[in-house]
N, C-alpha and C positions, 0 to 999 in steps of 0.2 A: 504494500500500500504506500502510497505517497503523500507527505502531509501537503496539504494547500495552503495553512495558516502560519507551519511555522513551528507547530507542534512535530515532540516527535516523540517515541516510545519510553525513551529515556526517562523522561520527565514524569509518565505515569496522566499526562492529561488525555483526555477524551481529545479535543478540539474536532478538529471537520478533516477527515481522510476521506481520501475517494478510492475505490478500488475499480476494476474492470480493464485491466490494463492487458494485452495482450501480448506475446512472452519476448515480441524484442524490442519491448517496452512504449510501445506506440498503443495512444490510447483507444479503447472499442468506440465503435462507432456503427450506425446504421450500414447494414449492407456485409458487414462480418460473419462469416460462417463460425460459429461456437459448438461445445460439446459441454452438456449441464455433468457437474463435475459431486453432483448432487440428487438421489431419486427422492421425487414427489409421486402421490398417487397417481397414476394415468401416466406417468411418465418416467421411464425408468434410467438409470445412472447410464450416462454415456450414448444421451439420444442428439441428436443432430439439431440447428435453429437457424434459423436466419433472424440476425438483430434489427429489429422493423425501425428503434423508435426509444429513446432516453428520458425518460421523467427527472430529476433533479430531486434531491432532498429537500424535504417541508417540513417548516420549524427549524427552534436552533437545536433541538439534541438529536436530530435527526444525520446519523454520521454514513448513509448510503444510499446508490444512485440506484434505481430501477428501471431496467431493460425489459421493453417490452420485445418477443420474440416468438417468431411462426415457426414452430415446431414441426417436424418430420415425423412419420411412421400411422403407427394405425389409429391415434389419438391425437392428431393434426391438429392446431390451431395453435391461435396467440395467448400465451401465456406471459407473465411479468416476474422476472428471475432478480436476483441484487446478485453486483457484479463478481461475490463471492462464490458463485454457484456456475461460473460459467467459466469457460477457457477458450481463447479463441483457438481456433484449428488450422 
């Protein structure tokens, strides 16, 4: 994760980290093919997405970005993942 504020682990503060970074450290963005690194019901560890579309955090203790993402396989559609849960491919 990367801090945005200034904060950093050391220090033990929350502040505002963003994660969703993809692995040669170029940020996710619409149009990324990901692998959910994470099963949910209807959808199981290691299924396929296409990133549609980025929500931002709301409020201040709110420390993560939500992707929304058109899902592959027999349980197809758009579901909204936080960037922890996702790896680009």
């Amino acid at each position: 994760m990367v801090p945005l504020d200034g904060w950093d682990f050391e220090t033990q503060n929350l502040g505002h980290y963003e994660v969703g970074y993809s692995h040669d450290g170029g940020r996710m963005k619409a149009g990324d093919l990901v692998r959910t690194t994470r099963a949910r019901i209807g959808c199981p560890l290691g299924t396929l997405g296409l990133v549609l579309s980025e929500h931002p955090p709301r409020g201040e203790m709110a420390n993560y970005t939500l992707w929304t993402v058109l899902m592959s396989g027999k349980n197809a559609g758009e579901r909204r993942w936080t960037g922890e849960d996702l790896e680009v491919v």
